[in-house]
C-alpha positions in Angstrom: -157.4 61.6 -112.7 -154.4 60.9 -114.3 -151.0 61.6 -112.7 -148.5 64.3 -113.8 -145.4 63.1 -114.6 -142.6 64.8 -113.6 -138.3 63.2 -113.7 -136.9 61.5 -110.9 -134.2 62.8 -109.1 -131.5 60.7 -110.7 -133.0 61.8 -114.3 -132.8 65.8 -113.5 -130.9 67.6 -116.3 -128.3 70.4 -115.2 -129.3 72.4 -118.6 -133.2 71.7 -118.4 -133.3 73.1 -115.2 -131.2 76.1 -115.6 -133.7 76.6 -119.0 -136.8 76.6 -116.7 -135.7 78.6 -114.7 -134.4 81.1 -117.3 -138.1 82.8 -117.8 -138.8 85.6 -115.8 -142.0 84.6 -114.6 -140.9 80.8 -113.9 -138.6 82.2 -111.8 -140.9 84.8 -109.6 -143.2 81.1 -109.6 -139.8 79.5 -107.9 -139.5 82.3 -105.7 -142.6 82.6 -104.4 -142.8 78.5 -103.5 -139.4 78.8 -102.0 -141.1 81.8 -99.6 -144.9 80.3 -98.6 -143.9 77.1 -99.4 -147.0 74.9 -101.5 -149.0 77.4 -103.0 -152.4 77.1 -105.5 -152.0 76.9 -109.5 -152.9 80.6 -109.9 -151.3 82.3 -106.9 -152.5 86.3 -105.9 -150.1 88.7 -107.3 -149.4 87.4 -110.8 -150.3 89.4 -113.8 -150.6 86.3 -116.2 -153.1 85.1 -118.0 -154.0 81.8 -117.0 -153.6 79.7 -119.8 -150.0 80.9 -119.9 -149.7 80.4 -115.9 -150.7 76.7 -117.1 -147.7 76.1 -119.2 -145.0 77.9 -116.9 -146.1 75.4 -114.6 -145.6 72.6 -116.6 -142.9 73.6 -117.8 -141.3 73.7 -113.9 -142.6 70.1 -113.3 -141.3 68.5 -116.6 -137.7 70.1 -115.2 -138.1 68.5 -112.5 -138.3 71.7 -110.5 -142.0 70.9 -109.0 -144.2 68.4 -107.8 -148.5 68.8 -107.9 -151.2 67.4 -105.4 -154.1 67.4 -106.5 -156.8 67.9 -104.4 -160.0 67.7 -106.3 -160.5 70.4 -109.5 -157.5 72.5 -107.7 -153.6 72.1 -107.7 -151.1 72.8 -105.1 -147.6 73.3 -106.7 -144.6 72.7 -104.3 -140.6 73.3 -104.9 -138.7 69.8 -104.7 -136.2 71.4 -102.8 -134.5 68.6 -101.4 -134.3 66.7 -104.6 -132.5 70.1 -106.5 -130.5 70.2 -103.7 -129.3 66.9 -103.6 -128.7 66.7 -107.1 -127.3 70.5 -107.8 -126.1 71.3 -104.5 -126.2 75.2 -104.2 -128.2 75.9 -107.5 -131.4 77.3 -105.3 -129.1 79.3 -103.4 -127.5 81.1 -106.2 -131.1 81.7 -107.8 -133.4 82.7 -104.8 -133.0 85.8 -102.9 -130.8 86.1 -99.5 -133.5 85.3 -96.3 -134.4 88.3 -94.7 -131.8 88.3 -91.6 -133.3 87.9 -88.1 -132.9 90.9 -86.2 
């Protein structure tokens, strides 16, 4: 199976990311990896048809926003966290919701 290429972290655009994440349901996808961490191509919850799930998620890898294992037919879809942080310090901050404080 042919890999899925997604930008390094040197090569992530300021402007391509911002534009990913500008779609409502790209954005719930973000938030929901930043809460359970890795989570399957077609996660419970969603109200999209799959086809269009499909290209959300590409278009989150091909931002740079995402990286994919593939383990067999299925997909595991991961934030790169550490890379947006590095490279836009703050930018997941401003975009996720506050954690829930401990109490």
């Amino acid at each position: 199976m042919r890999a899925l290429q997604q930008p390094h972290t040197a090569d992530l655009d300021l402007a391509t990311v911002l534009h990913a994440l500008g779609d409502p349901v790209r954005l719930e996808l973000v938030r929901l990896m930043a809460e359970h961490g890795e989570v399957s191509c077609a996660p419970d919850g969603l109200d999209v048809p799959r086809s269009t799930l499909s290209n959300h998620w590409r278009a989150l890898r091909e931002a740079g926003l995402t990286v994919t294992r593939m383990e067999g037919k299925a997909r595991f879809i991961a934030l790169r966290r550490d890379d947006l942080d590095r490279r836009f310090p703050g930018l997941l901050a401003a975009v996720l919701p506050d954690p829930p404080l401990a109490g």
